[in-house]
N, C-alpha and C positions, 0 to 999 in steps of 0.2 A: 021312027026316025026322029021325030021330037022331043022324044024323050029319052034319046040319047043326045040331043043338042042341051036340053034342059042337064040334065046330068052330069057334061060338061063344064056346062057353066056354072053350078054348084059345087063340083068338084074346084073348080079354078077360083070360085068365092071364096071357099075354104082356104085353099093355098095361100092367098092374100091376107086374109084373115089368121093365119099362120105364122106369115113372114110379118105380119104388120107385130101379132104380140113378139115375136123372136127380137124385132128389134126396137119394140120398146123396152121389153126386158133387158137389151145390151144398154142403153141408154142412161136403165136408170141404175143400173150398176156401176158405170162409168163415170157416173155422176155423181153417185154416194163413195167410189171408191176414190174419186180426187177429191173429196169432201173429208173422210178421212183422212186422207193424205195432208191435204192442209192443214186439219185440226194438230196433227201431231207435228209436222214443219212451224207451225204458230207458239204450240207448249213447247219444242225446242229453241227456240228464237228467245221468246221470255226468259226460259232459264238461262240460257246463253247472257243474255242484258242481265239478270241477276249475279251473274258471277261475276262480272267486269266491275260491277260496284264495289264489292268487297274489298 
């Protein structure tokens, strides 16, 4: 019986353990993917300001 409660709860460590890297991996995707997105909305902008001078 208690180690089917132990097993349990290993099993439910893990899950957590799981979901905890699942959603750090969304995170830091999320994070580098508006981090691209700015980089390239930032080099659009510049050249935008470059061309009004001309």
């Amino acid at each position: 019986m208690k180690f089917a409660l132990y097993e349990r709860i290993v099993i439910f460590i893990m899950q957590i353990s799981f979901f905890a890297k699942v959603v750090l991996f969304l995170t830091l995707y999320f994070i580098s993917d508006l981090s691209i997105k700015n980089n390239i909305l930032r080099k659009v902008m510049n050249r935008a300001n470059r061309a009004k001078k001309i």
